[in-house]
C-alpha positions as CSV (number, residue, x, y, z in Angstrom):
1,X,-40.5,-21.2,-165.7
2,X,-42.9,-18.1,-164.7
3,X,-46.1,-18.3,-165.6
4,X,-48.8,-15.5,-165.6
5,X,-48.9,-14.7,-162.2
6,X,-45.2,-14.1,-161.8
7,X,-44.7,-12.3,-164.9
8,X,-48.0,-10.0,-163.6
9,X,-46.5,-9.5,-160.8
10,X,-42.9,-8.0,-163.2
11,X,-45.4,-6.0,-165.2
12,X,-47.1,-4.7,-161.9
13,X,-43.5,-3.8,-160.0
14,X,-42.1,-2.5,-163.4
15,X,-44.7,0.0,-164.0
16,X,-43.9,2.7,-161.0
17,X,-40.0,2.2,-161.9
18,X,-39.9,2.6,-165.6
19,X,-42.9,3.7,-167.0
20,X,-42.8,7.2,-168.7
21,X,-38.8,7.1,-169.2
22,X,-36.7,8.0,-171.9
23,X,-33.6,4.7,-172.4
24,X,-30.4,7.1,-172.9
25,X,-28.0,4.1,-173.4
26,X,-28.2,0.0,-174.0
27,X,-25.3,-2.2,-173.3
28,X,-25.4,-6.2,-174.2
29,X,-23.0,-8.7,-172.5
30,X,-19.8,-10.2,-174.5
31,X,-21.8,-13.9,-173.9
32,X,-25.0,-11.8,-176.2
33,X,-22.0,-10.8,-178.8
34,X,-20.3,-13.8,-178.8
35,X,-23.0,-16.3,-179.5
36,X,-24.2,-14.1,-182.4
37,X,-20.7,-14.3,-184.1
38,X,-21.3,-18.2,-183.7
39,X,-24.2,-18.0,-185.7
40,X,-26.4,-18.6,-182.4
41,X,-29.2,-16.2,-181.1
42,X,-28.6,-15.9,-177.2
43,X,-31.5,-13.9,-175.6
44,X,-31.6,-11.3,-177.8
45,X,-33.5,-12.4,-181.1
46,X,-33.9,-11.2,-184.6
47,X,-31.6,-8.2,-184.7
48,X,-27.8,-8.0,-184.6
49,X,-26.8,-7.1,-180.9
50,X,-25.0,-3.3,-182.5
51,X,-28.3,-2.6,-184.1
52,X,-30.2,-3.3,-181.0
53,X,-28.1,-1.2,-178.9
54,X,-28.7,1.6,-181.2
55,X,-32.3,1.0,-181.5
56,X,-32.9,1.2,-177.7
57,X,-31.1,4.6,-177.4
58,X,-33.8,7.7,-177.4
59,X,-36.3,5.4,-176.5
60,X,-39.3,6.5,-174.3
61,X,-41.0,3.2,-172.4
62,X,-44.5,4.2,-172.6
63,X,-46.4,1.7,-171.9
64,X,-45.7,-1.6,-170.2
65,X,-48.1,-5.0,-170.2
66,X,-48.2,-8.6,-170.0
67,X,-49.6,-11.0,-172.7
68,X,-49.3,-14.4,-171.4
69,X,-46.2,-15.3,-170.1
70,X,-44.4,-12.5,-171.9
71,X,-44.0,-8.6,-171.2
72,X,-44.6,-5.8,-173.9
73,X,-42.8,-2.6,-173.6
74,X,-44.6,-0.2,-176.4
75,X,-42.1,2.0,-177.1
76,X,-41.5,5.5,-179.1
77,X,-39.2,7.3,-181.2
78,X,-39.0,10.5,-183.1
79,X,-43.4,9.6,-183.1
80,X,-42.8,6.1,-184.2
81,X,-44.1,3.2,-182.3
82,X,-42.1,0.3,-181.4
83,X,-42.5,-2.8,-179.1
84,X,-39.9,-4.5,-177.3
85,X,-40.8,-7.9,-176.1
86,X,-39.4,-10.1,-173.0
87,X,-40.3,-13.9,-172.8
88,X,-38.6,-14.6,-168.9
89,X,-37.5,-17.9,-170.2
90,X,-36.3,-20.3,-166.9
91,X,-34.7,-17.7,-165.1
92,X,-35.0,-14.2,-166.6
93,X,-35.4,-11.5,-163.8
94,X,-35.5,-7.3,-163.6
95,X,-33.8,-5.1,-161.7
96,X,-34.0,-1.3,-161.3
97,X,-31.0,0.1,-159.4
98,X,-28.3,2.7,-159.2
99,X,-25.4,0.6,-160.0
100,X,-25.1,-3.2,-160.4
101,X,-23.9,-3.8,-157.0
102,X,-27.5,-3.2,-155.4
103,X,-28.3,-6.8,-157.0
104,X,-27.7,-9.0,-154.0
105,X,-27.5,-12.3,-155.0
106,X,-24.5,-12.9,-156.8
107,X,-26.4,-15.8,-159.6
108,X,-28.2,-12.8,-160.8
109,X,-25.4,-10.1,-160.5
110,X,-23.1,-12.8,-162.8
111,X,-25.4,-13.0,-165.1
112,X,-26.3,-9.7,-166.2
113,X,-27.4,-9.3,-170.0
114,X,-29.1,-6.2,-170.9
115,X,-28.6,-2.4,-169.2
116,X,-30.9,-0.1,-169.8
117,X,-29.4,3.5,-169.0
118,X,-32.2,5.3,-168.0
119,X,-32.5,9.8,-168.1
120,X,-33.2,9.4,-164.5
121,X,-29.9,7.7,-163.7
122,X,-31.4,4.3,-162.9
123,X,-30.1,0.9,-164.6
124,X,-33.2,-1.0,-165.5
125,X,-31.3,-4.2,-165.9
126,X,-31.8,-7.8,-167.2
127,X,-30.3,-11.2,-165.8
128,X,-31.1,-14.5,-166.5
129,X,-29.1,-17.3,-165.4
130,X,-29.9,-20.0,-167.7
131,X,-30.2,-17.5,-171.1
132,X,-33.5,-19.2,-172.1
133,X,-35.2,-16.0,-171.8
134,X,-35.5,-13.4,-174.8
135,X,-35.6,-10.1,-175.7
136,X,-37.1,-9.1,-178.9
137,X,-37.5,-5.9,-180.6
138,X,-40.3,-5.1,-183.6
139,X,-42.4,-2.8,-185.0
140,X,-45.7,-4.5,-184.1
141,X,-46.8,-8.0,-182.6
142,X,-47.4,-9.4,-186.2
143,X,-43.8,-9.5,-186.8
144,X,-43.6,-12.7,-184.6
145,X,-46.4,-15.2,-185.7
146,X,-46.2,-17.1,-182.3
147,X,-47.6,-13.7,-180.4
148,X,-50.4,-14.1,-182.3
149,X,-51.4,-17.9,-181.7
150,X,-52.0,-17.4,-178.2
151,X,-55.0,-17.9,-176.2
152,X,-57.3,-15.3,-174.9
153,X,-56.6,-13.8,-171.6
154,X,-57.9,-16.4,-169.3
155,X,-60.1,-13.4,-167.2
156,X,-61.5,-12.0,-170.3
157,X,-65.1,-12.9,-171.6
158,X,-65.0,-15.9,-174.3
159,X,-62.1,-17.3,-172.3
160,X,-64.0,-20.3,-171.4
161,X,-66.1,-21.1,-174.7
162,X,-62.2,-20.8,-176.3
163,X,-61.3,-23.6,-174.3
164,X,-64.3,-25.6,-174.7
165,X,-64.4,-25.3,-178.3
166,X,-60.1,-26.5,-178.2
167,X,-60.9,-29.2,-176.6
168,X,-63.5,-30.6,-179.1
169,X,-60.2,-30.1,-181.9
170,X,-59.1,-33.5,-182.9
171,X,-55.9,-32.5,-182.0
172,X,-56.5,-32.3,-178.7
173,X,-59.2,-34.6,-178.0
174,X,-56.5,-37.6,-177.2
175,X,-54.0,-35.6,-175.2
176,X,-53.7,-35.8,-171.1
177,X,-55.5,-32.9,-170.1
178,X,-52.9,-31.9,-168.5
179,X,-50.9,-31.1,-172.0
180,X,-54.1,-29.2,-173.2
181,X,-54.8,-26.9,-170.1
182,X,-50.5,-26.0,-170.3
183,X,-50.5,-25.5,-174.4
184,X,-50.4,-22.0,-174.5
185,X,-52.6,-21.7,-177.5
186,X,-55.0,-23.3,-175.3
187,X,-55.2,-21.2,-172.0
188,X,-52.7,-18.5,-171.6
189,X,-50.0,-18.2,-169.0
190,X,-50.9,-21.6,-166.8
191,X,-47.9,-24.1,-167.0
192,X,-46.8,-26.6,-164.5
193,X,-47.2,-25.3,-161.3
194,X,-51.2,-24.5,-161.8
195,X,-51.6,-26.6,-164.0
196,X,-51.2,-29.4,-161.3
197,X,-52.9,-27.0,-158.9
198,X,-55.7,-26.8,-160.5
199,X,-55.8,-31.0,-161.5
200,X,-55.4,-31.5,-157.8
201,X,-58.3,-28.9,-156.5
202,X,-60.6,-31.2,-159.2
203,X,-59.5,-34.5,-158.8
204,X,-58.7,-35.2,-162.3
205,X,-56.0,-37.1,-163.2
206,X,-53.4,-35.3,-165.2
207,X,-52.9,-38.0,-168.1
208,X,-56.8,-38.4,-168.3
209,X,-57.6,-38.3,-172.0
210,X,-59.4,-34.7,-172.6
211,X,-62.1,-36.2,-174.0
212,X,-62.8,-38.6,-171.1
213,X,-63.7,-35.6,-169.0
214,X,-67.3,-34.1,-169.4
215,X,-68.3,-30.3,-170.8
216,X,-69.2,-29.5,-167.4
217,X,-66.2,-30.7,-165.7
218,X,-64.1,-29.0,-168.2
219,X,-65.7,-25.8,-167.1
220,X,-65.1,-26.7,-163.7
221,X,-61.5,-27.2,-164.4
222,X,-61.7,-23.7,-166.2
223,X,-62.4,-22.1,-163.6
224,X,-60.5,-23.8,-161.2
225,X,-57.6,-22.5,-163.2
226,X,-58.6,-18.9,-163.4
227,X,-59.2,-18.9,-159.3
228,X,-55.8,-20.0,-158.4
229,X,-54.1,-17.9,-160.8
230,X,-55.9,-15.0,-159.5
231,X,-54.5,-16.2,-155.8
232,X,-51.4,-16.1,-156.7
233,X,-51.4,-13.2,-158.6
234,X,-53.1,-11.4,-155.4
235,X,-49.8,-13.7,-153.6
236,X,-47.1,-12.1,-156.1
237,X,-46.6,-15.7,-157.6
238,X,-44.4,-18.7,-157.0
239,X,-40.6,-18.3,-156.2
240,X,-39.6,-21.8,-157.5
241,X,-35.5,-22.2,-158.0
242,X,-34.9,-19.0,-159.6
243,X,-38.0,-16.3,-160.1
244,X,-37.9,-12.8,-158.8
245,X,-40.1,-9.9,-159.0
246,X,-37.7,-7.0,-159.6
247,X,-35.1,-6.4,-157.2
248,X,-35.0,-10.4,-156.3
249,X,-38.2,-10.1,-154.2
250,X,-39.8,-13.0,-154.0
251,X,-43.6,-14.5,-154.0
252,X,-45.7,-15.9,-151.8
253,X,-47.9,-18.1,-153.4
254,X,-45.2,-21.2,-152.9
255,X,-46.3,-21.5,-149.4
256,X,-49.8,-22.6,-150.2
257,X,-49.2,-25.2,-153.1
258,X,-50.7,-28.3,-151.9
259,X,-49.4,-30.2,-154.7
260,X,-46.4,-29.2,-156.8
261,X,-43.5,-30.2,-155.4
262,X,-45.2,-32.2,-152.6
263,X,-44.6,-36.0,-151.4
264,X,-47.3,-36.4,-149.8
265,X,-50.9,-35.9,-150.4
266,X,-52.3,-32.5,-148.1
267,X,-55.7,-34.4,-147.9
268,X,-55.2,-38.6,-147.5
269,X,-51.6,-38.4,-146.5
270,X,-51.2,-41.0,-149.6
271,X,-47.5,-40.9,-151.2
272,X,-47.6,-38.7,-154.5
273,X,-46.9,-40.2,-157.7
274,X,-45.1,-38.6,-160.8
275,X,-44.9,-39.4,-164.5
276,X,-43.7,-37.3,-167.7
277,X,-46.5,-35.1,-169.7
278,X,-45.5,-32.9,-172.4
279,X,-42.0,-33.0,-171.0
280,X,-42.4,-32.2,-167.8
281,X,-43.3,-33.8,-164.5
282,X,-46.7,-34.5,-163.5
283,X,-47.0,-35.0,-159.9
284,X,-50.3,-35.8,-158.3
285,X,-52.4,-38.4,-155.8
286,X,-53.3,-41.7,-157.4
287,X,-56.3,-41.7,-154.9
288,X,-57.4,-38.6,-155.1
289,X,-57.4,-37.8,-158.7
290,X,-58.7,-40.2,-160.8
């Protein structure tokens, strides 16, 4: 799944391509239309796929930013304000072409679920392979609760002292660390990838009760966390299985992970271990993080 980093690096490549521009049409694929007449909600959330349609003709993309792990397109029309909000889900990407064929890979091309008809002439267009993404239209962010749980920025002032004063919660005192520092409400945008990363650069085992770990090592970890995302931001993120920046260019940051993924420890040459946190791997050294 994208975390901060890669979604920063949509925001930053969607900026140039879209920003300013009026939508002049909206098309939704048959899988979009057929799930709703199931009862189901694929990708699109919270508004019939018609309606939705309708609601992104005449719009002009003002501004576009990234909360998190998800992307805010503030919108207007006829002087109202709207925002249209993409989570990436496991395998949501962007592309801004002239016609669909300019997608290369054929995954994405296949899987096409949003075109956004553009007055310019470009398609700004939406894929996602595995439909866990969404796309989700409202007036303003509190329309959808969970936007508003979410932790500070983890680069803005107070960032910290919001972490330190989670971790003293009850409910979170007796979780792995490694469940705290990925629960959104928590730190913002770090999942698995730097979430091990950062575990790794520390030392700290990931299934270490939180409050096992000291104030200042928690600080420690903080920042930690906040450096590497910062790398890989500056590295246009991780392309793990199926992220893309727009136009399926992909990151760098993959190449200097010296845990996720690995087999082998980068510093003692010890075999890596694995176990389940929060429903998702955990890999890490069982001599070097303790």
């Amino acid at each position: 799944m994208p975390e901060l980093p890669e979604v920063e690096g949509v925001v930053r490549a969607l900026v140039p391509a879209v920003e300013g521009k009026l939508i002049t049409k909206c098309e939704l694929s048959e899988t979009i239309y057929t799930s709703f007449g199931l009862g189901k909600q694929c990708i699109v959330k919270n508004i019939e796929p018609n309606l939705f349609e309708e609601a992104m003709q005449g719009m002009l993309i003002q501004r576009i930013t990234r909360r998190s792990k998800y992307i805010y397109f503030h919108l207007e029309k006829n002087e109202e304000k709207f925002l249209f909000v993409n989570h990436l889900g496991m395998s949501g990407a962007w592309f801004v072409v002239q016609a669909l064929s300019e997608i290369t890979e054929d995954k994405f091309r296949k899987h096409v679920h949003a075109i956004f008809t553009l007055e310019t002439g470009d398609l700004l267009v939406y894929s996602d392979i595995r439909r866990f993404g969404e796309l989700r239209f409202i007036r303003k962010v509190e329309e959808h609760p969970p936007l508003l749980l979410m932790a500070p920025e983890p680069f803005e002032t107070g960032a910290c002292d919001f972490f330190l004063e989670k971790c003293e919660q009850s409910k979170y005192q007796n979780k792995p660390i490694k469940e705290v520092i990925m629960d959104g409400q928590v730190i913002s945008g770090c999942g698995n990838i730097y979430a091990t990363e950062a575990l790794f650069k520390m030392g700290i085992h990931p299934a270490r009760n939180t409050n096992r770990i000291s104030k200042k090592r928690k600080i420690e970890l903080f920042e930690a966390i906040r450096t590497i995302l910062q790398e890989s931001i500056e590295m246009g993120g991780s392309t793990i299985s199926d992220y893309r920046n727009i136009n399926g260019e992909a990151g760098g940051m993959q190449d200097r992970l010296k845990m996720y993924g690995k087999k082998t420890c980068p510093q003692c040459n010890t075999a890596t271990k694995s176990l389940i946190l929060g429903g998702r791997t955990s890999v890490y050294c069982p001599k070097c993080q303790h």
